[in-house]
mmCIF file of the C-alpha atoms, coordinates in Angstrom:
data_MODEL
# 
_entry.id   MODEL 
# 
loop_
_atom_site.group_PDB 
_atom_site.id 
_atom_site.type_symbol 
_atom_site.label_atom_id 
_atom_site.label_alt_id 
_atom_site.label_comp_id 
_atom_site.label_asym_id 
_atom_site.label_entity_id 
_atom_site.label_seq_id 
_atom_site.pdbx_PDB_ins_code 
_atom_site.Cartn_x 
_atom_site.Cartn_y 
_atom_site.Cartn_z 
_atom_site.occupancy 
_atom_site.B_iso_or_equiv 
_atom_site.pdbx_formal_charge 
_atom_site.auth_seq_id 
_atom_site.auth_comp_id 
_atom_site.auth_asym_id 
_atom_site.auth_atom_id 
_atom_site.pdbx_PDB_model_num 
ATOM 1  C CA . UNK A 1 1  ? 0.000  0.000  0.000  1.00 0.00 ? 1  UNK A CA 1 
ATOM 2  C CA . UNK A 1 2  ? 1.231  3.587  -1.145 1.00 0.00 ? 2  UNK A CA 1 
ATOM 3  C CA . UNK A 1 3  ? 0.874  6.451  1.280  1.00 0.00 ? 3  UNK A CA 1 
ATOM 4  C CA . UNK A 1 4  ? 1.340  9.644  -0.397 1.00 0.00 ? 4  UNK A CA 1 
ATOM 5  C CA . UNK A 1 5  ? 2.600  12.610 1.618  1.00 0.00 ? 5  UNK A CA 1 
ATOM 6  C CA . UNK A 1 6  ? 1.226  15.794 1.066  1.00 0.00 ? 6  UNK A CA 1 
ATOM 7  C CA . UNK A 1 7  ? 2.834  19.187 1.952  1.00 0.00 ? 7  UNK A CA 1 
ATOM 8  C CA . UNK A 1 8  ? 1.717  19.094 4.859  1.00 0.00 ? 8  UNK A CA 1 
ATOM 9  C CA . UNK A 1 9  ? -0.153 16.301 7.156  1.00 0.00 ? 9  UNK A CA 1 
ATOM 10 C CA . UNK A 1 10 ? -1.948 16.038 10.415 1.00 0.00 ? 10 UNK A CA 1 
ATOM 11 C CA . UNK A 1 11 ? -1.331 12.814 11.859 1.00 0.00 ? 11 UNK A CA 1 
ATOM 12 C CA . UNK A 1 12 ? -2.805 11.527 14.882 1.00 0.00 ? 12 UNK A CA 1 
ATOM 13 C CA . UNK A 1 13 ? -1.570 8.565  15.846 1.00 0.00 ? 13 UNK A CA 1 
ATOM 14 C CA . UNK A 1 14 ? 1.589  9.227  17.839 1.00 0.00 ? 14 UNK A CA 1 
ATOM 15 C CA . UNK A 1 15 ? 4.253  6.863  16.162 1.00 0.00 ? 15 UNK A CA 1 
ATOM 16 C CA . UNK A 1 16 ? 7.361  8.408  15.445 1.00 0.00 ? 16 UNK A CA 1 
ATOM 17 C CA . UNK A 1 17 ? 7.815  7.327  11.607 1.00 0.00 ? 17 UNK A CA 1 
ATOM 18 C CA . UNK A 1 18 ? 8.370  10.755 9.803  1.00 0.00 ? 18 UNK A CA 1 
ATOM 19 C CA . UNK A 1 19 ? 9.479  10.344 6.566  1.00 0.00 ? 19 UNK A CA 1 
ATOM 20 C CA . UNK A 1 20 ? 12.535 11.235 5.584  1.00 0.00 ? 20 UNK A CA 1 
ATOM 21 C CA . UNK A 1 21 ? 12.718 15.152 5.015  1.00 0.00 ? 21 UNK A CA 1 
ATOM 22 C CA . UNK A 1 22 ? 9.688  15.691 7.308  1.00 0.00 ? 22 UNK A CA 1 
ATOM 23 C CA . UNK A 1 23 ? 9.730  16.785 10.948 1.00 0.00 ? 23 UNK A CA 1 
ATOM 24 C CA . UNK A 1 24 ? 7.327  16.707 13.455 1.00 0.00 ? 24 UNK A CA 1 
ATOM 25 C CA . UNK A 1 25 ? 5.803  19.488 15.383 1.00 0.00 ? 25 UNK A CA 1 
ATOM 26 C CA . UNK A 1 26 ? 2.471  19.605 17.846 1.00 0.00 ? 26 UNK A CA 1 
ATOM 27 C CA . UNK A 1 27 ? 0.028  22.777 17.266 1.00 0.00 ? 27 UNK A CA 1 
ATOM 28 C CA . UNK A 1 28 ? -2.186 24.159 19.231 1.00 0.00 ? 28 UNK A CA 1 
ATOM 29 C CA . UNK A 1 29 ? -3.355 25.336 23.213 1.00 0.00 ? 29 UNK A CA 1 
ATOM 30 C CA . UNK A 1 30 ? -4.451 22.667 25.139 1.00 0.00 ? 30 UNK A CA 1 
ATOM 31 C CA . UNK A 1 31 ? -5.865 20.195 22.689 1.00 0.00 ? 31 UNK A CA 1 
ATOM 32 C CA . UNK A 1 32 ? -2.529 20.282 20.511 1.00 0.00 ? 32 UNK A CA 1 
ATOM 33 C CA . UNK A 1 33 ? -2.414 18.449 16.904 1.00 0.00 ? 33 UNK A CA 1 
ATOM 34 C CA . UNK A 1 34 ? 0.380  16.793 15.572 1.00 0.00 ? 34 UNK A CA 1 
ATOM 35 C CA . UNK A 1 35 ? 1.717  17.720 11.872 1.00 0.00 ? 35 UNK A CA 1 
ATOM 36 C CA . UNK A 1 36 ? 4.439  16.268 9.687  1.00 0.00 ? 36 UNK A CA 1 
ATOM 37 C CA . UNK A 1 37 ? 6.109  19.416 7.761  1.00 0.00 ? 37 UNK A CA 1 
ATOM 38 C CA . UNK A 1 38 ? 8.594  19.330 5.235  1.00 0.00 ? 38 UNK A CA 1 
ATOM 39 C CA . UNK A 1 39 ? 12.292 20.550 6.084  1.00 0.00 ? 39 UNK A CA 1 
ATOM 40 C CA . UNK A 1 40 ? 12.370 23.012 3.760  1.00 0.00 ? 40 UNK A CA 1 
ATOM 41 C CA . UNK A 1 41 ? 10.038 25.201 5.921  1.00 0.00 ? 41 UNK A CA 1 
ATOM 42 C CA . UNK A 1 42 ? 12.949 25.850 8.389  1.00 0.00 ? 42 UNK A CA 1 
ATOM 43 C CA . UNK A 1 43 ? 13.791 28.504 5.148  1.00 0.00 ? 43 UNK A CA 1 
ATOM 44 C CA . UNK A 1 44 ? 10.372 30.528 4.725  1.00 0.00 ? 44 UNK A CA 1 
ATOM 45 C CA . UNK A 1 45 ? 10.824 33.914 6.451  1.00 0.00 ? 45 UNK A CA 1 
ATOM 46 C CA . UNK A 1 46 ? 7.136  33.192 8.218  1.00 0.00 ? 46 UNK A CA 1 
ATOM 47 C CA . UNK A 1 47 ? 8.194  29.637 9.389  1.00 0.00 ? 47 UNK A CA 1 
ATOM 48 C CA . UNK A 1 48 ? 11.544 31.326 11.164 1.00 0.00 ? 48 UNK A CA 1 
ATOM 49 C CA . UNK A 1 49 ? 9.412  33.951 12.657 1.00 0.00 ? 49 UNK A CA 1 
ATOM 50 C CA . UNK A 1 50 ? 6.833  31.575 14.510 1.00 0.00 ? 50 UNK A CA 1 
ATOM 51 C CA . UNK A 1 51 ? 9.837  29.394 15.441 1.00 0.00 ? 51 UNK A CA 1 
ATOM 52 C CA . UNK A 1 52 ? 11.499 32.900 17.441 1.00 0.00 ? 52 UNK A CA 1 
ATOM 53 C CA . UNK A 1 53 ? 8.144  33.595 18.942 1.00 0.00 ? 53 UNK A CA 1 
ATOM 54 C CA . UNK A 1 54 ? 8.191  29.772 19.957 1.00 0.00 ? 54 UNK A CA 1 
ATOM 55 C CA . UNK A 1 55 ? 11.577 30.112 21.555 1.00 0.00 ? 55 UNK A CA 1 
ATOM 56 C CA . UNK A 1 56 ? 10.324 33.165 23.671 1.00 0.00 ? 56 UNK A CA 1 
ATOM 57 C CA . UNK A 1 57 ? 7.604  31.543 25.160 1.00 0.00 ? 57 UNK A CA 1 
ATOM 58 C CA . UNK A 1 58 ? 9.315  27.600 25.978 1.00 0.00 ? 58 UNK A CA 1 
ATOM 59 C CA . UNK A 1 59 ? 12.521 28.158 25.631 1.00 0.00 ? 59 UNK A CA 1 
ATOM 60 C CA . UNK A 1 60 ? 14.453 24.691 24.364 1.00 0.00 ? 60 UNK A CA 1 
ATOM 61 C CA . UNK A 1 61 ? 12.054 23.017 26.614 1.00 0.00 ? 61 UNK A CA 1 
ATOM 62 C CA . UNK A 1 62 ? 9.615  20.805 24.626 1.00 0.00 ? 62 UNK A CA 1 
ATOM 63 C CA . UNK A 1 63 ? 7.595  19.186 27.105 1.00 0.00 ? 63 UNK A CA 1 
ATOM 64 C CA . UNK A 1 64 ? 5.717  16.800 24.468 1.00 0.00 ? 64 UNK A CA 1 
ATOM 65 C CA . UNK A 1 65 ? 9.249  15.988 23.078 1.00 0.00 ? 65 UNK A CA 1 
ATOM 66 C CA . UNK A 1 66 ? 8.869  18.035 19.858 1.00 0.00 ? 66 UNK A CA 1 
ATOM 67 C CA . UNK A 1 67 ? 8.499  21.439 18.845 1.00 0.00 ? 67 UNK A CA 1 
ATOM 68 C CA . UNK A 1 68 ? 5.627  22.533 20.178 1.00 0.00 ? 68 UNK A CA 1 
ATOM 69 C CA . UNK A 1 69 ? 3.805  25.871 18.246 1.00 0.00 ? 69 UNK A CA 1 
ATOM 70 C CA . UNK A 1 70 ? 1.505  27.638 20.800 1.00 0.00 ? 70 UNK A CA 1 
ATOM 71 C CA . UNK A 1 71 ? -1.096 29.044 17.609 1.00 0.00 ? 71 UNK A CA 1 
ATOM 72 C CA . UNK A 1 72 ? -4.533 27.832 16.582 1.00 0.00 ? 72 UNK A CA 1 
ATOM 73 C CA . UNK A 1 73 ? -4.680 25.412 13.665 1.00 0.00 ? 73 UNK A CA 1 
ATOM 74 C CA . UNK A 1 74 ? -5.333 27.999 11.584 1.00 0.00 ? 74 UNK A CA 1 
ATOM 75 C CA . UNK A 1 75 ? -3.162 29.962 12.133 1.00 0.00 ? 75 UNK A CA 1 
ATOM 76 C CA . UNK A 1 76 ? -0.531 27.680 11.446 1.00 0.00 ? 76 UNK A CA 1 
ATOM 77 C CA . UNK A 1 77 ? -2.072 26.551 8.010  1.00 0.00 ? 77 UNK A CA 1 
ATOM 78 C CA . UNK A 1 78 ? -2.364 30.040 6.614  1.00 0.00 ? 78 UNK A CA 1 
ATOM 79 C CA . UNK A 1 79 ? 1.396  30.414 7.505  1.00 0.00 ? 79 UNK A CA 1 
ATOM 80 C CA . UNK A 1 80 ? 2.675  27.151 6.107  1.00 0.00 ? 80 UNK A CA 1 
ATOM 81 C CA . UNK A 1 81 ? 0.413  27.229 3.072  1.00 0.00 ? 81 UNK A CA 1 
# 
């Protein structure tokens, strides 16, 4: 079976297979979402940006063991798209 990976994905099962040039990071408040983005979106201006604001506000401390993005789905979608 062929799995195509789009852009961008929301996955929600928790297993750790990303593939390769794909990270993991968790969006959201409370109720936070999982999405596998491609690598190249460390590049993108807007990406860098949400990453500093990230920084501000945990520091290098990723309690869910990933980068964690503190925006509403949305939010992150319109950025990424």
């Amino acid at each position: 079976m062929a799995i195509r990976v789009p852009r961008i994905m929301k996955k929600s099962s928790l297993s750790l297979d990303v593939p390769k040039g794909y990270f993991f990071v968790y969006v959201g408040g409370k109720q936070k979402k999982r999405f596998i983005i491609p690598v190249s979106f460390l590049s993108q201006p807007a990406f860098q940006d949400l990453l500093c604001q990230v920084e501000e506000e945990f520091g290098f401390d990723y309690p869910m063991s990933g980068v964690t993005i503190p925006c509403s789905e949305d939010i992150f979608i319109g950025i990424t798209s």
